[in-house]
ChimeraX commands (.cxc) that place a marker at each C-alpha (Angstrom):
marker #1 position -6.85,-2.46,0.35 radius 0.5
marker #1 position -10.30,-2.06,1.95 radius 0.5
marker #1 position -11.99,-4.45,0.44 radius 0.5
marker #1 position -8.60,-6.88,0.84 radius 0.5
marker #1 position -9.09,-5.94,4.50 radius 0.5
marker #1 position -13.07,-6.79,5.02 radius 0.5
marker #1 position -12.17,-9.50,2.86 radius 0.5
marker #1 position -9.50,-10.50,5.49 radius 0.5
marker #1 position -11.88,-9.44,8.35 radius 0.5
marker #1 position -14.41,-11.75,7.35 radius 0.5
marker #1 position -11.80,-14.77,7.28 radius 0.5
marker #1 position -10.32,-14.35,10.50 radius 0.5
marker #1 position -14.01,-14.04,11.93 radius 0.5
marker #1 position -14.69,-17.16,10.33 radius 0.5
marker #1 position -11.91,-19.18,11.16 radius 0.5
marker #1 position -11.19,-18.91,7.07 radius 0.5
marker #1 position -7.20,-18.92,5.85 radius 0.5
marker #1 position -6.56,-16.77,2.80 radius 0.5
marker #1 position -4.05,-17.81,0.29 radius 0.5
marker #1 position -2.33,-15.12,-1.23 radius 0.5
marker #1 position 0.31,-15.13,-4.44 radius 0.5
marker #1 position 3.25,-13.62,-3.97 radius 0.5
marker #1 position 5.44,-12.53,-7.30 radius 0.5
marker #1 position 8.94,-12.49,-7.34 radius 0.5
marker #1 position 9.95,-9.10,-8.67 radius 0.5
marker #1 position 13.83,-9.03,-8.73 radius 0.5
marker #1 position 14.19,-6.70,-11.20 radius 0.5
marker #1 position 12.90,-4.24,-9.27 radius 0.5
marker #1 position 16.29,-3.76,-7.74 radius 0.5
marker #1 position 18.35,-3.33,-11.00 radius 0.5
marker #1 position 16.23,0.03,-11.90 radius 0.5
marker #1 position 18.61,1.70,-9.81 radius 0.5
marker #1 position 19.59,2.39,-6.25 radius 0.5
marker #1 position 17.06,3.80,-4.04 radius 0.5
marker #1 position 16.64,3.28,0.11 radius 0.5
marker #1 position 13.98,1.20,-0.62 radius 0.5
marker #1 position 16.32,-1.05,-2.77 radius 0.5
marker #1 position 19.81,-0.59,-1.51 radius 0.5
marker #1 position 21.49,0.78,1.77 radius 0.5
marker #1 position 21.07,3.94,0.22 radius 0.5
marker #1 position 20.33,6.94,3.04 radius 0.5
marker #1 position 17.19,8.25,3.45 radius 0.5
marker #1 position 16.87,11.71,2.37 radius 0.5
marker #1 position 15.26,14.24,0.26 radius 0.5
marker #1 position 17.07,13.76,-3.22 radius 0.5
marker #1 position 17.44,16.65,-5.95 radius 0.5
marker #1 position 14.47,16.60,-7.72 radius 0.5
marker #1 position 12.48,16.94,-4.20 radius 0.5
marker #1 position 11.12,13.66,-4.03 radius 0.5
marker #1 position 12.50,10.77,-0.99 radius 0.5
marker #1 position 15.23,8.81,-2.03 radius 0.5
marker #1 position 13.14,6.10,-0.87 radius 0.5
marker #1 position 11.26,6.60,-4.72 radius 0.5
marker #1 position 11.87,3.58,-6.76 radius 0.5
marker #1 position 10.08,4.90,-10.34 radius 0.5
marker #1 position 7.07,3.15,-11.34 radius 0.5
marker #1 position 7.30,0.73,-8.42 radius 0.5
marker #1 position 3.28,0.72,-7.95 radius 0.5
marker #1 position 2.80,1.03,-11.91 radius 0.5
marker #1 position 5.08,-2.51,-12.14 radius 0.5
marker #1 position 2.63,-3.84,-9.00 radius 0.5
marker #1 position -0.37,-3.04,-10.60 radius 0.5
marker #1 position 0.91,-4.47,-13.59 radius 0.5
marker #1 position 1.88,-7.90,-12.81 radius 0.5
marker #1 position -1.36,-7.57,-10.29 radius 0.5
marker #1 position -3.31,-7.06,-13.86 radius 0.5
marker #1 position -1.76,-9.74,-15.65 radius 0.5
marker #1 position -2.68,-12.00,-13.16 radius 0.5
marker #1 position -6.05,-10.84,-12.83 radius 0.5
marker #1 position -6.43,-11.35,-16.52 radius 0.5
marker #1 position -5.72,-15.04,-16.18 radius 0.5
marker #1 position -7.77,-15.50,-13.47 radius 0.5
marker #1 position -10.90,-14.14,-15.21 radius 0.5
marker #1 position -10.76,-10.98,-12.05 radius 0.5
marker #1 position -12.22,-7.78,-13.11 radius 0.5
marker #1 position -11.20,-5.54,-10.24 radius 0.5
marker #1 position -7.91,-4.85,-8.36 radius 0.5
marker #1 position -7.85,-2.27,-5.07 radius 0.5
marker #1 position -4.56,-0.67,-3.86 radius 0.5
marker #1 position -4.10,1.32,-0.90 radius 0.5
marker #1 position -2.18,4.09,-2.67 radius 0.5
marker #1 position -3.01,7.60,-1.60 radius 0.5
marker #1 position -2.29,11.22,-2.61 radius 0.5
marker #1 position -3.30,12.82,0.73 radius 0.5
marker #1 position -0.80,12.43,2.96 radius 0.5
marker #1 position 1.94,11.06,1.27 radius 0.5
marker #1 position 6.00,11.01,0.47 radius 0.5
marker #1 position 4.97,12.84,-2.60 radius 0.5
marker #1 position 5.91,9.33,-5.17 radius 0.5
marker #1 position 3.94,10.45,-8.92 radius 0.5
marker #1 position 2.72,6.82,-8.91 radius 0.5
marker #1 position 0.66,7.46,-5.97 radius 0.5
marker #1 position -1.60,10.32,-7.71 radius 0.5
marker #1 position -5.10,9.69,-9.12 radius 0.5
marker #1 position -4.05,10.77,-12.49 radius 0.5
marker #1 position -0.99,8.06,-12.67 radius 0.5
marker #1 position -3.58,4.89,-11.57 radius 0.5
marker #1 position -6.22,6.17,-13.77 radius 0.5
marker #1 position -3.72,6.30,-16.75 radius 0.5
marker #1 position -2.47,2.48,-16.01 radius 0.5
marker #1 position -6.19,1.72,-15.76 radius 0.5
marker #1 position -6.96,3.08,-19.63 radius 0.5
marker #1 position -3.07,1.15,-20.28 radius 0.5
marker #1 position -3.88,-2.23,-18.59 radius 0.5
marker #1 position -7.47,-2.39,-20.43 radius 0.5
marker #1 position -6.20,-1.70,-23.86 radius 0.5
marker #1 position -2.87,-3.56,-23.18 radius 0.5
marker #1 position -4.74,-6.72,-22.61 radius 0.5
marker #1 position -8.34,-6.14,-24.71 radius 0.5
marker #1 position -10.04,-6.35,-20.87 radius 0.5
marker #1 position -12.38,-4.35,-18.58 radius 0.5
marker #1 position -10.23,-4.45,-15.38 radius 0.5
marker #1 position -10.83,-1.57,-13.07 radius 0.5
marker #1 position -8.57,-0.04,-10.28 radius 0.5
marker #1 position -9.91,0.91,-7.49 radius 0.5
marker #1 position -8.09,3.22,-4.86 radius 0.5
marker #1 position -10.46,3.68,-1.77 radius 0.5
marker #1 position -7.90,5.68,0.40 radius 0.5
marker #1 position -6.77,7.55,-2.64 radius 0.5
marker #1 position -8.19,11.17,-0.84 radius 0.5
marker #1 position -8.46,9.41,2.36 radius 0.5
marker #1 position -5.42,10.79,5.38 radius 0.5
marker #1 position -3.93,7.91,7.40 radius 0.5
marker #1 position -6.07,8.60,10.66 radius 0.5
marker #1 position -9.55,8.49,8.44 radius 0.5
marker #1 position -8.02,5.44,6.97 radius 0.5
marker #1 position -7.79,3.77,10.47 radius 0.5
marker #1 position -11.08,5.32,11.67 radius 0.5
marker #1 position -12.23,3.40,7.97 radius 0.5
marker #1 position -10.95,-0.01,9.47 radius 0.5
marker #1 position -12.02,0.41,12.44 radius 0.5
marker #1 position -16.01,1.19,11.12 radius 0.5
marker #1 position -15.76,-1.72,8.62 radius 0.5
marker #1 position -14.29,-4.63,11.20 radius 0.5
marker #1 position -13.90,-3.10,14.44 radius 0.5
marker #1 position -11.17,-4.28,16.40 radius 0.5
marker #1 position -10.17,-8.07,15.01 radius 0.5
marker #1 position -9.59,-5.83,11.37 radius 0.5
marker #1 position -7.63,-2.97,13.59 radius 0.5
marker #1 position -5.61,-5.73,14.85 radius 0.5
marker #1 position -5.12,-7.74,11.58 radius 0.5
marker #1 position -3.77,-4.49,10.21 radius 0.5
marker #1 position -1.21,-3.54,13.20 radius 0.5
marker #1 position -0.12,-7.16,13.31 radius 0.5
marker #1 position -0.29,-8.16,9.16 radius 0.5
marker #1 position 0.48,-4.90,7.68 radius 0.5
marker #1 position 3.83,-3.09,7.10 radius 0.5
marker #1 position 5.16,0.23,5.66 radius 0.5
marker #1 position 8.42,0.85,7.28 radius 0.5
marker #1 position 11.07,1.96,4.87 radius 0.5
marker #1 position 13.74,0.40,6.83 radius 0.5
marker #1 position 11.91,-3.03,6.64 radius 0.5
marker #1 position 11.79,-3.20,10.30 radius 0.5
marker #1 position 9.34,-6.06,11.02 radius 0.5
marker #1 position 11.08,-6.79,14.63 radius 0.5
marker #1 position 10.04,-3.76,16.59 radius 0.5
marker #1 position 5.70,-3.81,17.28 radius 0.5
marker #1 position 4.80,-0.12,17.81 radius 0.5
marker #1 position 1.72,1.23,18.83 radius 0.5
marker #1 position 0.29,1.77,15.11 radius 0.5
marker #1 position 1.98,-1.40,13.92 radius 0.5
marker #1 position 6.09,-2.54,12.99 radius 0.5
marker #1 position 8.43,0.05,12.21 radius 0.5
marker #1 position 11.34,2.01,12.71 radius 0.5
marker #1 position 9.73,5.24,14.02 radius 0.5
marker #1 position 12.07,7.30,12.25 radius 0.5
marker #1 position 11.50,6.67,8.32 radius 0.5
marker #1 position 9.03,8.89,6.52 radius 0.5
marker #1 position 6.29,6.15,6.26 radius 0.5
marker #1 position 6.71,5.13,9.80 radius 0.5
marker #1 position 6.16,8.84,10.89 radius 0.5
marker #1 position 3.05,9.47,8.39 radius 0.5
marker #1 position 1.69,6.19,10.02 radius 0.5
marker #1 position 2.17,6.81,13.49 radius 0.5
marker #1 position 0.99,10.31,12.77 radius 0.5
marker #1 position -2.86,9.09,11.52 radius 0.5
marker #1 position -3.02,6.40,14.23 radius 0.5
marker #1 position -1.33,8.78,17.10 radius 0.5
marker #1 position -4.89,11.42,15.66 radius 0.5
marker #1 position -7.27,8.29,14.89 radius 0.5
marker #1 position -6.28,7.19,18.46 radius 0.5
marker #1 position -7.16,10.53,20.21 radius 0.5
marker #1 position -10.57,10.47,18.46 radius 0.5
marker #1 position -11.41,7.18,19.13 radius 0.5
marker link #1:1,2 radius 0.2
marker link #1:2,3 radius 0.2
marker link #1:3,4 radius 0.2
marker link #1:4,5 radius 0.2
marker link #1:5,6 radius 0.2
marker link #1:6,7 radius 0.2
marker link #1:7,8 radius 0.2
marker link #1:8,9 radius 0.2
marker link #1:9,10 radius 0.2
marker link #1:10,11 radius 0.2
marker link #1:11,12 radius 0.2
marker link #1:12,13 radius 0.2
marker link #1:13,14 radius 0.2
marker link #1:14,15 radius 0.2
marker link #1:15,16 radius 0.2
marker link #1:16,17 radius 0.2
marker link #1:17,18 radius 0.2
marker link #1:18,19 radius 0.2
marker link #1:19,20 radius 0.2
marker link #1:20,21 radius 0.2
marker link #1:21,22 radius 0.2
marker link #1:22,23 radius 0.2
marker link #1:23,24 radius 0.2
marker link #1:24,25 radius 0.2
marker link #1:25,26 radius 0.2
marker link #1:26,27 radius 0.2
marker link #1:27,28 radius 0.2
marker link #1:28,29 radius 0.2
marker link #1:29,30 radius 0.2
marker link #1:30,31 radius 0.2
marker link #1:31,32 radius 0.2
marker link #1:32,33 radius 0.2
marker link #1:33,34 radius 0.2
marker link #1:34,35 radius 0.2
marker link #1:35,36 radius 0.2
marker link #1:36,37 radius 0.2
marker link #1:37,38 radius 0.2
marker link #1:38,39 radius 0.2
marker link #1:39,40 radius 0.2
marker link #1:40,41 radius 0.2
marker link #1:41,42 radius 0.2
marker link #1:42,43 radius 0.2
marker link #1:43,44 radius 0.2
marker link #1:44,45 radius 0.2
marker link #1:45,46 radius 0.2
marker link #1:46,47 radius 0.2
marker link #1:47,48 radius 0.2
marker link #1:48,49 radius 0.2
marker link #1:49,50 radius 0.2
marker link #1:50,51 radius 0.2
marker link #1:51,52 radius 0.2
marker link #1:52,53 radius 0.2
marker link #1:53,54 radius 0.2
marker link #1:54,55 radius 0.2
marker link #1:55,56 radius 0.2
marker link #1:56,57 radius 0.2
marker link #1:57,58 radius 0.2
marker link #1:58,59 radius 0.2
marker link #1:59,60 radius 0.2
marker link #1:60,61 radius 0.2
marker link #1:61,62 radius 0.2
marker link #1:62,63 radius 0.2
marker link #1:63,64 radius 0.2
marker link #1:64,65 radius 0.2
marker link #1:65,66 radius 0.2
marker link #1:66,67 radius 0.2
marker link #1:67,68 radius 0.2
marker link #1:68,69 radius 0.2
marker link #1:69,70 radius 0.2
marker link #1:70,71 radius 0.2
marker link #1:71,72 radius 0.2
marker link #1:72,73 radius 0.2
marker link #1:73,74 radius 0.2
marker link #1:74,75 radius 0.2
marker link #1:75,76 radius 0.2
marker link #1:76,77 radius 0.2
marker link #1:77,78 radius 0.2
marker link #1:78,79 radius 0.2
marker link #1:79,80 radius 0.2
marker link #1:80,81 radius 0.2
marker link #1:81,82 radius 0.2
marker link #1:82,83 radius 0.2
marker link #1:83,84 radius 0.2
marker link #1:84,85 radius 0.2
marker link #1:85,86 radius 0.2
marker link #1:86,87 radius 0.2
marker link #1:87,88 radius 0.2
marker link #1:88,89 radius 0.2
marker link #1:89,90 radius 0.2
marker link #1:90,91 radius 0.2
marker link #1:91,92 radius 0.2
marker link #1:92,93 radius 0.2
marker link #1:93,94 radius 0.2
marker link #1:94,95 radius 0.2
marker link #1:95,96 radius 0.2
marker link #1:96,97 radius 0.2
marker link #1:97,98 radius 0.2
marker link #1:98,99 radius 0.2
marker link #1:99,100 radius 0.2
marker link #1:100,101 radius 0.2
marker link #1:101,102 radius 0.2
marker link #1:102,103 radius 0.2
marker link #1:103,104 radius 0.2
marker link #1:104,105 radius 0.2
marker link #1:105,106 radius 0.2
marker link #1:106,107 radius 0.2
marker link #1:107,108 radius 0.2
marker link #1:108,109 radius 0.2
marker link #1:109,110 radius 0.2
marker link #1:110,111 radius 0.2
marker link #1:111,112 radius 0.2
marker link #1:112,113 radius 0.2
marker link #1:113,114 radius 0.2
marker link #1:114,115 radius 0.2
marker link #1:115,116 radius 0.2
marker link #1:116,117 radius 0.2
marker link #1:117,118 radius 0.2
marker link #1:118,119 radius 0.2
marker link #1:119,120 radius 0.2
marker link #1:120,121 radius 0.2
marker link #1:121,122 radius 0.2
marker link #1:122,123 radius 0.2
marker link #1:123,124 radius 0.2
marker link #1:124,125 radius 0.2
marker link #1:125,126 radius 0.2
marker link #1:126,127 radius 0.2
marker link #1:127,128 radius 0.2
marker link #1:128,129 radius 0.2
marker link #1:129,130 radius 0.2
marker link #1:130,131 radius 0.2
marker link #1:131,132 radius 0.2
marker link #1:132,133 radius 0.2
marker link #1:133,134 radius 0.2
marker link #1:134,135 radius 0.2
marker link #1:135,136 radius 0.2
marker link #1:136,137 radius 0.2
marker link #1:137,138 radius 0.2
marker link #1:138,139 radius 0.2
marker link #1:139,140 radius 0.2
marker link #1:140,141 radius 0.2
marker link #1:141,142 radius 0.2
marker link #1:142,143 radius 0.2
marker link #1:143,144 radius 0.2
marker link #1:144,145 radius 0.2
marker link #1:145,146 radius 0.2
marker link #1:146,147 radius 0.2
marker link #1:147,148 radius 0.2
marker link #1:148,149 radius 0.2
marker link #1:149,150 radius 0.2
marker link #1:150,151 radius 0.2
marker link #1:151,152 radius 0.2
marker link #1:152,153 radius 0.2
marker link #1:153,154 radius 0.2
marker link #1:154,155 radius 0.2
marker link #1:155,156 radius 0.2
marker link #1:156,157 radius 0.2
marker link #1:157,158 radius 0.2
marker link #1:158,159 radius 0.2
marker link #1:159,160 radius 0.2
marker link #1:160,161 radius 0.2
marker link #1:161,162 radius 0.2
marker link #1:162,163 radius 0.2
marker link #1:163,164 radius 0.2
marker link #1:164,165 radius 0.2
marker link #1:165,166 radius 0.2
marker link #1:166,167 radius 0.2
marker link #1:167,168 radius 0.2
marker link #1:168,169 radius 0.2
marker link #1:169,170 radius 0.2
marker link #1:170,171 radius 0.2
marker link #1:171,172 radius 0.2
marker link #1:172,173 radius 0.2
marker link #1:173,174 radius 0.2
marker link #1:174,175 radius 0.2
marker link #1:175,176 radius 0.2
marker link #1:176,177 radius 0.2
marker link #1:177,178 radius 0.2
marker link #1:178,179 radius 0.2
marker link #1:179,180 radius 0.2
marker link #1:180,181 radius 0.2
marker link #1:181,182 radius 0.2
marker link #1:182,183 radius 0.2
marker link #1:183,184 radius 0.2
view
């Protein structure tokens, strides 16, 4: 994500457009009903994780992020997934990427690397991060480009960004920009 975001820093201070690629990933939703993929309520479920978890959601990212990067002759992929302060999802943790890493490289016969700058990184270092590598057009490319509302609410512009204010990644990111804000 970092190096997405200097990467996306740099554009916008150049007057540069970025083209992304955007994967349709409708099977995501026939894994099973989660709040992230249904109207389900958000909630802790039984086995103490959100019921906003949709199992292996990143691990199926990362995947179809690798197999593209294969084709494409790219040799390194960063994610913003962190085990600091987080909804607790297993396919957040170090030990999950690393293992999809060793999978990806042996899956395909490549030398692809993951890398996970925020991985040990809390959400107000993270915007303290931004803010040191692209001052405030990056800051503002975040708030305005970014989104991890549960709810999917891209119509309400908060402080830190769009969001409900009420789902578990809204308050974790209000939370590190509400301390990032007081140190700045």
């Amino acid at each position: 994500v970092v190096a997405a975001l200097q990467t996306s820093c740099a554009a916008l201070m150049c007057g540069r457009t970025i083209h992304d690629t955007v994967l349709d990933v409708p099977t995501i939703t026939q894994i099973g009903a989660t709040a992230m993929t249904s109207d389900a309520e958000i909630a802790m479920g039984a086995n103490g994780l959100p019921t906003t978890f949709v199992p292996a959601r990143n691990l199926l990212f990362l995947t179809f992020a690798g197999a593209l990067a294969y084709r494409r002759g790219i040799k390194h992929i960063v994610t913003g997934v962190c085990e600091t302060d987080y909804s607790g999802y297993p396919d957040c943790r170090d030990d999950t990427i690393k293992a999809l890493q060793v999978a990806l490289n042996l899956g395909m016969d490549c030398r692809l690397v993951l890398h996970t700058p925020l991985m040990f990184v809390d959400k107000a270092s993270t915007w303290r991060m931004a803010s040191e590598l692209g001052g405030e057009p990056l800051v503002q490319a975040i708030l305005e480009q970014s989104h991890s509302c549960y709810v999917g609410d891209r119509a309400t512009r908060r402080a830190y960004g769009y969001g409900c204010d009420a789902c578990p990644a809204c308050e974790l990111r209000r939370g590190g920009w509400e301390r990032w804000a007081a140190q700045a």
